[in-house]
N, CA, C and O atoms as a DFTB+ gen file, in Angstrom:
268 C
 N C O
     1  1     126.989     120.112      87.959
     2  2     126.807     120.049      89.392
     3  2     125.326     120.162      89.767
     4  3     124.857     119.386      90.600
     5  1     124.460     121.246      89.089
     6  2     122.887     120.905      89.541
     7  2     122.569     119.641      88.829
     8  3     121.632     119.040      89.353
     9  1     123.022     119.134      87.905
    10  2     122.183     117.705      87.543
    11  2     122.148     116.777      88.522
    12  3     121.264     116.009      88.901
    13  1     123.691     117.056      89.003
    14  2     123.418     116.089      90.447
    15  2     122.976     116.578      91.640
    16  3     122.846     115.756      92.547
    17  1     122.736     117.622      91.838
    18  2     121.981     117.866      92.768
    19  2     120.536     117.667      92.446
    20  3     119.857     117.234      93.377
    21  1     120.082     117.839      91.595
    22  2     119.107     117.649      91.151
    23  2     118.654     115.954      91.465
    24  3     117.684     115.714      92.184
    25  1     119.393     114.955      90.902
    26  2     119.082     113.778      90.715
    27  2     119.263     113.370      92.037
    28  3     118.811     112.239      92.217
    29  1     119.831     113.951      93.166
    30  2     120.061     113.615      94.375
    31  2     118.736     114.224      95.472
    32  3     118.408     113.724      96.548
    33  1     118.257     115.204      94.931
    34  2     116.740     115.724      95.484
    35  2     115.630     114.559      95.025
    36  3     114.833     114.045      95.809
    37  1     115.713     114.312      93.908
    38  2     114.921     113.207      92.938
    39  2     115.144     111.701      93.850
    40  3     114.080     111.092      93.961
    41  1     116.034     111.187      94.342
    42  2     116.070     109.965      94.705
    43  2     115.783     110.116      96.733
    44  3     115.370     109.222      97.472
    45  1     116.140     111.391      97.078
    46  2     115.609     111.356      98.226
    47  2     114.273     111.893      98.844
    48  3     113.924     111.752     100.016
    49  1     113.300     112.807      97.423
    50  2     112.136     112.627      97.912
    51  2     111.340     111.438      97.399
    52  3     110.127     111.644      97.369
    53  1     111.847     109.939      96.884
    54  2     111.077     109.581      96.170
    55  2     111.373     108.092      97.748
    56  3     110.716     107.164      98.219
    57  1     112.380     108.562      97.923
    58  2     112.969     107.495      99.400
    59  2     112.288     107.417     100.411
    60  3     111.991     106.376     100.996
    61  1     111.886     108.858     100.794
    62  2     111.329     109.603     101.695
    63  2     109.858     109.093     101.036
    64  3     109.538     108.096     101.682
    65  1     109.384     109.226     100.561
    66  2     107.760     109.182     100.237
    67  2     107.131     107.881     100.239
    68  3     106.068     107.545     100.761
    69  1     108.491     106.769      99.141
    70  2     107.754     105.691      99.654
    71  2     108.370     104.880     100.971
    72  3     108.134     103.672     100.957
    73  1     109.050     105.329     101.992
    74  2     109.139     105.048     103.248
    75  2     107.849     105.341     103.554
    76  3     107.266     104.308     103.882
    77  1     107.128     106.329     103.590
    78  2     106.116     106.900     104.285
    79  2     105.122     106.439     103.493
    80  3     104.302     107.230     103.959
    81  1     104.496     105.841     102.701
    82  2     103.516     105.286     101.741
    83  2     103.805     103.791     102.359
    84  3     102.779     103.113     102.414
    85  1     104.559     103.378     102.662
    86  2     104.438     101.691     102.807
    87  2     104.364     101.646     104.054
    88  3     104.150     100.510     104.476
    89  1     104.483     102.655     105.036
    90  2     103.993     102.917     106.467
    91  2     102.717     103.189     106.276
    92  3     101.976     102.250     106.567
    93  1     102.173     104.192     105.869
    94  2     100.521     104.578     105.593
    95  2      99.849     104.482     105.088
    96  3      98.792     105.083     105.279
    97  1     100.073     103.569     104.020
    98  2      98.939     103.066     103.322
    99  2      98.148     102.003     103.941
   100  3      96.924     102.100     104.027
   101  1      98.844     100.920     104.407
   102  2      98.239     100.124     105.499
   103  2      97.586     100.216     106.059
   104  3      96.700      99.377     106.229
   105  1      97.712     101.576     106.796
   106  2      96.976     101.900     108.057
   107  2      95.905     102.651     107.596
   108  3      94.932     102.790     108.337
   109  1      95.930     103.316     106.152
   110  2      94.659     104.404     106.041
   111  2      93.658     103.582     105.267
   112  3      92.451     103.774     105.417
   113  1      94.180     102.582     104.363
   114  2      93.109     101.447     103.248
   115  2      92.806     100.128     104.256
   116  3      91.809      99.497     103.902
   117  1      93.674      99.465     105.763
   118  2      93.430      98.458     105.959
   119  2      94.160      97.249     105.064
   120  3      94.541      96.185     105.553
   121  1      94.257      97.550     103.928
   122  2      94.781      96.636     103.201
   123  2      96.404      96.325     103.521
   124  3      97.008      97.397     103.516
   125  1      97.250      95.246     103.784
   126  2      98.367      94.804     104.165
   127  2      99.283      94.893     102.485
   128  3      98.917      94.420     101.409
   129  1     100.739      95.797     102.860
   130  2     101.307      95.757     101.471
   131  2     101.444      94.721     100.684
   132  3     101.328      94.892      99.471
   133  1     101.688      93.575     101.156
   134  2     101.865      92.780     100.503
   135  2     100.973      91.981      99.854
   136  3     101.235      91.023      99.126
   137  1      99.641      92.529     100.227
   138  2      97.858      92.083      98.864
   139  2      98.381      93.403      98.085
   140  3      97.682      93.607      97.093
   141  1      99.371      94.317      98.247
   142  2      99.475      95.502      97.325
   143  2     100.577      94.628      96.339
   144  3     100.373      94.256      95.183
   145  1     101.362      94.496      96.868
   146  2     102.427      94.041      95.996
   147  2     102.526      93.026      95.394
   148  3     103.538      92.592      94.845
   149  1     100.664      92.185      95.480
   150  2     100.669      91.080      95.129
   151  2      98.608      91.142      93.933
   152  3      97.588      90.495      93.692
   153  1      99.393      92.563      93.642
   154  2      97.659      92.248      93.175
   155  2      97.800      91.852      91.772
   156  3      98.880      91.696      91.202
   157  1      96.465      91.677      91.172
   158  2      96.273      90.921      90.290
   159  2      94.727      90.951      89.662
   160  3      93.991      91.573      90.428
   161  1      93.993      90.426      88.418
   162  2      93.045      90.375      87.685
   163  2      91.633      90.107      88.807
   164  3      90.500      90.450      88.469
   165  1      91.919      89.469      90.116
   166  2      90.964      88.729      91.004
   167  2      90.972      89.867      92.184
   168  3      89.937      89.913      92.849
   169  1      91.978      90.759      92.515
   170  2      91.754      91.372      93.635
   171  2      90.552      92.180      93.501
   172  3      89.949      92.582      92.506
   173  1      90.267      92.376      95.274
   174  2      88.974      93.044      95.509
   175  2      89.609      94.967      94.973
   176  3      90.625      95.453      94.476
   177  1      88.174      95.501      95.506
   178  2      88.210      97.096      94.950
   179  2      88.799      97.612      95.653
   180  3      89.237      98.743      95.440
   181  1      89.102      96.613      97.262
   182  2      89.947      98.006      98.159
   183  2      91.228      97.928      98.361
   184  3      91.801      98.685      99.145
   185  1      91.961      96.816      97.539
   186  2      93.365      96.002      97.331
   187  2      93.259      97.173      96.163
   188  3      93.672      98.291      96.470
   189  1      92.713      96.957      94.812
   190  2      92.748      98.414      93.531
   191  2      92.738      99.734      93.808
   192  3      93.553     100.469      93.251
   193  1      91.757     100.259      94.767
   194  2      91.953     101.576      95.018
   195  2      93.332     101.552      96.581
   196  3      93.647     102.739      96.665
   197  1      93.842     101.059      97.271
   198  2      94.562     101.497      97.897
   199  2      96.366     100.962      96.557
   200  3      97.394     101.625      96.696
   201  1      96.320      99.950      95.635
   202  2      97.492     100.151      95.012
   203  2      97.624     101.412      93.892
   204  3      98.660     101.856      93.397
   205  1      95.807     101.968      93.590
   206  2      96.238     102.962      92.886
   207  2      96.614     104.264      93.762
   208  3      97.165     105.235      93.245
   209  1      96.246     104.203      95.243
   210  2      96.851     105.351      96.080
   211  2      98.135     105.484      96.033
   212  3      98.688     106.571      95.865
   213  1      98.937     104.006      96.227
   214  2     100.445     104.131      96.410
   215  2     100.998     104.628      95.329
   216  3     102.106     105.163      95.367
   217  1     100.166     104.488      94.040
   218  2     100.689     104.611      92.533
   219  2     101.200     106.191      92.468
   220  3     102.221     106.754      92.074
   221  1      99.616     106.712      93.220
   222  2     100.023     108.379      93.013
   223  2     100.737     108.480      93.531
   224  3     101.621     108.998      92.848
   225  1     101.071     108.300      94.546
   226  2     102.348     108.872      95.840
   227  2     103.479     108.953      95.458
   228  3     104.285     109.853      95.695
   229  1     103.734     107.189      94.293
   230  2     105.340     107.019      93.974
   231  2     105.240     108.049      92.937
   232  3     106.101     108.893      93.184
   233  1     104.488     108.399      91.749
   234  2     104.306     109.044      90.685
   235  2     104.533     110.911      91.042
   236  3     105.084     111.919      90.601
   237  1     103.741     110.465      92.045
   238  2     104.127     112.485      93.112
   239  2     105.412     112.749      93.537
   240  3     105.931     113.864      93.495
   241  1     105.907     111.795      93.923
   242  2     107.655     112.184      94.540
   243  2     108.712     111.688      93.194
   244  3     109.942     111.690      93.226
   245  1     107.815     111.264      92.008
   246  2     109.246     110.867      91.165
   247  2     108.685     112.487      90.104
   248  3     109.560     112.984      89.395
   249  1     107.540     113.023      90.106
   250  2     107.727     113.941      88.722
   251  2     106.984     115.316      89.285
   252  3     107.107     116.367      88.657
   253  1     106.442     115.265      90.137
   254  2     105.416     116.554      90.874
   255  2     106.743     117.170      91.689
   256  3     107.368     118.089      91.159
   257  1     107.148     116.657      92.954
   258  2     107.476     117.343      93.663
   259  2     108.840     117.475      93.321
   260  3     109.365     117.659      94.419
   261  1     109.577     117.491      92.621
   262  2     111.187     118.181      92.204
   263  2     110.874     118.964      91.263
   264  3     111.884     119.486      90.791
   265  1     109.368     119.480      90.477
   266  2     109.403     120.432      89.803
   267  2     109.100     121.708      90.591
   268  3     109.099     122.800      90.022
């Protein structure tokens, strides 16, 4: 019964975070998600540093914050 509670904390802060990451990243880098979801070997530095922002965020709500 905690595994699933567990795995059920796990999928709703990770729901919750990137709801709120694909709302705010936009708005805090300028960069539009979809140059995020579309990068590649040619993108500029602020398309790289705002997909490595989202990176932490998803990486923070899948292994940081349920410990």
């Amino acid at each position: 019964m905690q595994f699933l509670l567990f795995g059920l904390m796990i999928f709703i802060l990770f729901s919750l975070l990137l709801a709120l990451s694909m709302a705010l990243i936009p708005k805090l880098t300028g960069v539009p998600f979809s140059a995020i979801a579309g990068i590649n070997e040619h993108s500029t530095p602020g398309i790289i540093n705002a997909a490595i922002l989202f990176q932490f965020i998803s990486a923070l709500s899948i292994f940081a914050l349920p410990a």
